[in-house]
N, C-alpha and C positions, 0 to 999 in steps of 0.2 A: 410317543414321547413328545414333550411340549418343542416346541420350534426354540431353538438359541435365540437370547436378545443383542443386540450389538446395540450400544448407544452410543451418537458420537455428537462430542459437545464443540461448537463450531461450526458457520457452516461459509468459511473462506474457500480456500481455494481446496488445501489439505481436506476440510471436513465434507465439502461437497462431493469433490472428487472420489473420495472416501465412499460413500454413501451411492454414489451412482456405479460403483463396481462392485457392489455391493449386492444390489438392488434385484431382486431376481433370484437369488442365488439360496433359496429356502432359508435364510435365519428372517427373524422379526429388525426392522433398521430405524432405529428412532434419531432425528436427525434433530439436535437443538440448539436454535441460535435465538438473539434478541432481535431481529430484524429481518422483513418479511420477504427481502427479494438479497439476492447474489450480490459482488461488487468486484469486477474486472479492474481491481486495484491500478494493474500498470497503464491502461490510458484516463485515467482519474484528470488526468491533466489536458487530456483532449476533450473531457468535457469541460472542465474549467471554460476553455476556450472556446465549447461550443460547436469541435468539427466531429461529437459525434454526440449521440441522443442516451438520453436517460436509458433507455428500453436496449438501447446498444448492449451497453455495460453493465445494467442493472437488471437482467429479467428477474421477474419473480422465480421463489421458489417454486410455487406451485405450474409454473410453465415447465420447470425442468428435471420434477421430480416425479415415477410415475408411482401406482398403487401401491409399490412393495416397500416404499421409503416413509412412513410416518413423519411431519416435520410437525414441532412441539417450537411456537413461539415465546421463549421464555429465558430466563438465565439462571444460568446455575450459578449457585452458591456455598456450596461444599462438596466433598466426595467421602464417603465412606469405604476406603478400598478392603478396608476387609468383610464387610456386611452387603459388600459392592454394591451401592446403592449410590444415587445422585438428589441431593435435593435441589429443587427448583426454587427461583423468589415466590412464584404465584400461583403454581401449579402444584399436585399434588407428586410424591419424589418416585425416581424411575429404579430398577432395578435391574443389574444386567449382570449376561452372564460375562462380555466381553466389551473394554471401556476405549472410546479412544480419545485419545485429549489434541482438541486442534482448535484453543482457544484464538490463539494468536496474542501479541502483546499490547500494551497501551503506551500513549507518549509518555515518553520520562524526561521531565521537565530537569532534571538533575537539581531539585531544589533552589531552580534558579527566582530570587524574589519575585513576584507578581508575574510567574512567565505563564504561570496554569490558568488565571485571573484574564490575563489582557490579553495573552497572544491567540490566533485562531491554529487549530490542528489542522492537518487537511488528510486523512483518513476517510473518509467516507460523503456521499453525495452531499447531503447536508453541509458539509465544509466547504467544498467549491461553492455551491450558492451563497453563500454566506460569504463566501470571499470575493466571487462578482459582483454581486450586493456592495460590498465595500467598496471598490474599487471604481462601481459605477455614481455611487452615492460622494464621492469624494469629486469626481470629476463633474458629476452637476454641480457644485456648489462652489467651482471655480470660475472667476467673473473672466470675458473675454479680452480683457485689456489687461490683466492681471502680469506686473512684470515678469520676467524670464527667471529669476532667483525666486521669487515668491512661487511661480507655480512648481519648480525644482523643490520648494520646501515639501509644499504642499501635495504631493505626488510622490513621497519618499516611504518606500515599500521596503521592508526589512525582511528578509528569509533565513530562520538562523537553521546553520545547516547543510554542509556541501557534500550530502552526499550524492545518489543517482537522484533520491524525491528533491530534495533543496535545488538542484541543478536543473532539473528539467522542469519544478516549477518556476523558479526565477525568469527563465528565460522564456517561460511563456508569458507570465503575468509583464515582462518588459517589450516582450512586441505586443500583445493588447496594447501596453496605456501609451506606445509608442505611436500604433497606428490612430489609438482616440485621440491623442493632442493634434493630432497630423487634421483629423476630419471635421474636428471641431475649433479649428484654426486659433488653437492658444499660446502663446510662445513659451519658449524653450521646451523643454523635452523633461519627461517622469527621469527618478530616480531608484534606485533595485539594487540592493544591496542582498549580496550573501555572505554569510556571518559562519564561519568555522573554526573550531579551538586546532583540528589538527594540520600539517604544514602542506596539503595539498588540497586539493576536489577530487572526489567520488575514489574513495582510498581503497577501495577493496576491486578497485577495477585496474586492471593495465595501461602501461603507460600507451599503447597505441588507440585506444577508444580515448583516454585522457587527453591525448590532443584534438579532437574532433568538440568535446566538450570546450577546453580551455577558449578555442576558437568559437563557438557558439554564443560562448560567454559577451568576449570581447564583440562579437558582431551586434548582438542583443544589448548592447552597454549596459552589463551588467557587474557594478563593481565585486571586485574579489575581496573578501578582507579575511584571509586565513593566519592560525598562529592567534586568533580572538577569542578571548571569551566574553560570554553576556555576562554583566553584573546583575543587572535587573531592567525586568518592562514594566512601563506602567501603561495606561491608556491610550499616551497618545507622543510616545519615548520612548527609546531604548539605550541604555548606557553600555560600554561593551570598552576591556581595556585589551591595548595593544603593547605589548613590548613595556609594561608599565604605565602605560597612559590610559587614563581614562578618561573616555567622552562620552558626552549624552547627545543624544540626535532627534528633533522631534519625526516622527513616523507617522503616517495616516498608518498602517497597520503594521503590525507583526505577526508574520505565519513561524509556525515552529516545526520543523521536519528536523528534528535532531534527536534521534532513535527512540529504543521503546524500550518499556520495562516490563517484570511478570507481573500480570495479574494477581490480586488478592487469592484467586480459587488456586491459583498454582501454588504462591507463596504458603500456603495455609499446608500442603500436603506434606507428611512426615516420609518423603524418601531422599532418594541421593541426591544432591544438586552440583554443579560447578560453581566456583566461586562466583561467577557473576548470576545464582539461582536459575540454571537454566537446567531442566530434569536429564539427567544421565539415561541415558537408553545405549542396548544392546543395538548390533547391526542388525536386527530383525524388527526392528521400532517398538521393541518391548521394553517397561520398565525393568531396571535390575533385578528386584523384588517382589515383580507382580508380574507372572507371564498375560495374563489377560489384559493387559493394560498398556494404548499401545500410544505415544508422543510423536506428533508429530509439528512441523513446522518450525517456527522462530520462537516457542516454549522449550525446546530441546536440544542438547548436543548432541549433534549426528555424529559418528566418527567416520564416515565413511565416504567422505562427499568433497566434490573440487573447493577452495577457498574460495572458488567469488562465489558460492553457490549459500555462503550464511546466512540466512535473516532473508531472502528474495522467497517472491511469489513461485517462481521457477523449481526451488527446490522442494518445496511445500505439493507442486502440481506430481511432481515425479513420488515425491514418498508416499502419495495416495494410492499408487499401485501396489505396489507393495507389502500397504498394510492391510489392503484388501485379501492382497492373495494370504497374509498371511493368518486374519482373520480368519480366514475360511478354513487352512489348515488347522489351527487354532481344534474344530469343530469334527474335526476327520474322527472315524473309530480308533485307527490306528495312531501309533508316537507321533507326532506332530514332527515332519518335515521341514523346520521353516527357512524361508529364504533370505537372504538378502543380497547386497545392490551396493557398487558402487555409481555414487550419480554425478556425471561430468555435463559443461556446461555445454547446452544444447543450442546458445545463443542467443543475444541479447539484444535489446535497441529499447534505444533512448529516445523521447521527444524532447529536441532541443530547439523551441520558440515554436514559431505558428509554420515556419515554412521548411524546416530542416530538422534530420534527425541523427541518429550515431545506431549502427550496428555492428555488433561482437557476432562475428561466426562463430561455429561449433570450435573449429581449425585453428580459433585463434587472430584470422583477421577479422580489420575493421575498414568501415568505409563509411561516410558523413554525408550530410547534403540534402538534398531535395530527393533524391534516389532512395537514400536512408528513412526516410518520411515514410515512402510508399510501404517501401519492404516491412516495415514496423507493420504495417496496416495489414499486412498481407501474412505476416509473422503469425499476429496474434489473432486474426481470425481464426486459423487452425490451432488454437488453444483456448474458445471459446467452451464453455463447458456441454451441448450436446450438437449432432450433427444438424437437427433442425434448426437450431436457434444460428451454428455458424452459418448457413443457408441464407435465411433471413442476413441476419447483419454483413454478409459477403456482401449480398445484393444491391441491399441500401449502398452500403458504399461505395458500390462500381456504378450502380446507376444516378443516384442523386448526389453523389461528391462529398468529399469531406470539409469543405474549407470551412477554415474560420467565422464566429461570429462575435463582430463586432461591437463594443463596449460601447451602445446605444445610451442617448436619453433614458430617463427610467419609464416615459411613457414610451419608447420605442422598444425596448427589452420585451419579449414575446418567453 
């Protein structure tokens, strides 16, 4: 009898994860993503900064995946779920017997004028360099006698967006360009705006982590300006009304962390959705109407899972067990057993600036600080994706240090 295909489109946290419990297990495992190496999403912002390395966060596929996982670099383009087929943009299209969907979303600009145009995303490696690039390239081009209001202009970084990403990057990009004025003796001090429509920061979290941030904020001087909305960006501005006022602010840049939407290959498929098109799944991560078809991450409505756990990397790491096992049952001679899971939060932390951080225990508390920094470090090693690779990256960091790197001249930037 021919071997089961499993194909799983995605290869984030959900589709890797996915895929390496998989892996071994007698079905054939076609793993397809558009990009050739992994992306340890939640310290995105430590590398920004520079206290940890491309290779840290980013290994290749092919370090992490062994003989029994096929990876197919390419993107999909439709699904055929009854002919269960997938085509590919460049490749020729896949066939399987069991599908899992762990696309993940794209930013959603909420049609806000020139915001897809001018502002930078910060999703994946490419984005951070491009936004130290920026940040580096604005501060070489400020003369050293330049007054105090002039360089406050010219230093004025906009982040629309307060949630965990908007928060933790603001307050990194503001101790960066806090310590480059400092080293490069220009007067006055950057400016760091975060830009949110709803009436608090990081809303889907409690209020006891909420204070560790609020204060991070304040220490980082990073202005709040919640209750906002963007009107529109352009190049080198952003307008944004408040309680009926509207003002335009010139900006060296605007980052956009202000959530995500479904992708065209999800929007495209004829099943159940919730109102905000996110695919209806059973507690077994199957779709309603397709038991071979299984959703997972921030494409889907779990019903089964804690509230802060919506839309995070966290939940997405935990449903790839899951859908493994239940894949395999999927495949048994016998009625298919399938399981499922409620998934509580297992605990959090936040990078909050270059020197301080915020962690949510399992339990519910939290604790901030320079302590909180570590713990993150120590956190998320053990949720690197294989034992080798946390090895490796444990290493590096206990032996060679994480600290920060420095918003250099652009002939100094290595």
């Amino acid at each position: 009898m021919a071997r089961r295909r499993v194909v799983i489109l995605g290869g984030g946290f959900a589709g890797l994860f996915t895929a390496l419990e998989l892996g071994g297990s007698g079905v054939d495992v076609t793993l397809v993503t558009d990009e050739d190496h992994f992306l340890f999403t939640p310290m995105l912002y430590e590398y920004l900064s520079g206290e940890v390395e491309a290779w840290h966060i980013a290994p290749r596929y092919g370090e992490l995946l062994d003989e029994h996982v096929h990876l197919v670099q390419d993107e999909a383009v439709a699904i055929d779920l009854n002919a269960n087929r997938v085509t590919l943009a460049h490749k020729d299209p896949l066939d399987y017997d069991a599908l899992v969907l762990a696309v993940g979303g794209i930013t959603n600009y909420v049609g806000v004028e020139g915001a897809e145009q001018n502002s930078f995303p910060f999703r994946k490696l490419r984005h951070a360099d491009s936004l130290r690039q920026r940040m580096v390239d604005v501060l070489d081009h400020i003369p050293p006698d330049l007054p105090p209001q002039d360089v406050r202009r010219e230093l004025t970084f906009a982040v629309v967006g307060a949630g965990a990403s908007g928060c933790e990057l603001s307050t990194k990009m503001a101790d960066l360009l806090l310590d480059a004025v400092k080293r490069r003796a220009l007067h006055g001090e950057p400016r760091v705006l975060v830009i949110e429509m709803g009436d608090r920061v990081v809303p889907g979290m409690g209020d006891q982590i909420r204070e560790f941030v609020d204060e991070a904020l304040r220490e980082s001087h990073v202005e709040v300006h919640t209750r906002t909305r963007v009107v529109s960006v352009a190049g080198d501005s952003i307008v944004f009304e408040q309680e009926g006022k509207r003002e335009q602010l010139h900006t060296a840049c605007v980052v956009w962390t202000g959530g995500v939407k479904m992708r065209p290959l999800i929007e495209q498929l004829n099943v159940e959705k919730t109102s905000r098109g996110l695919l209806k799944i059973r507690p077994t991560l199957q779709l309603a109407q397709h038991d071979n078809v299984f959703a997972l991450g921030d494409i889907a409505s779990f019903p089964d899972a804690a509230p802060t756990l919506a839309g995070t990397a966290q939940l997405a790491y935990q449903q790839a067990a899951l859908a493994a096992r239940n894949v395999k049952e999927l495949f048994k001679d016998h009625e298919p057993q399938m399981e499922t899971k409620h998934f509580e939060e297992l605990g959090e932390a936040l990078s909050l600036g270059t020197e301080r951080g915020a962690v949510l225990l399992a339990g519910g508390q939290a604790f901030g600080g320079a302590l909180a920094r570590q713990a993150r470090f120590a956190l998320y090693t053990s949720r690197l994706p294989t034992w080798h690779h946390r090895l490796r990256v444990g290493a590096s960091w206990f032996f060679e240090g994480t600290a920060p790197r420095p918003l250099l001249p652009l002939g100094l930037e290595r």
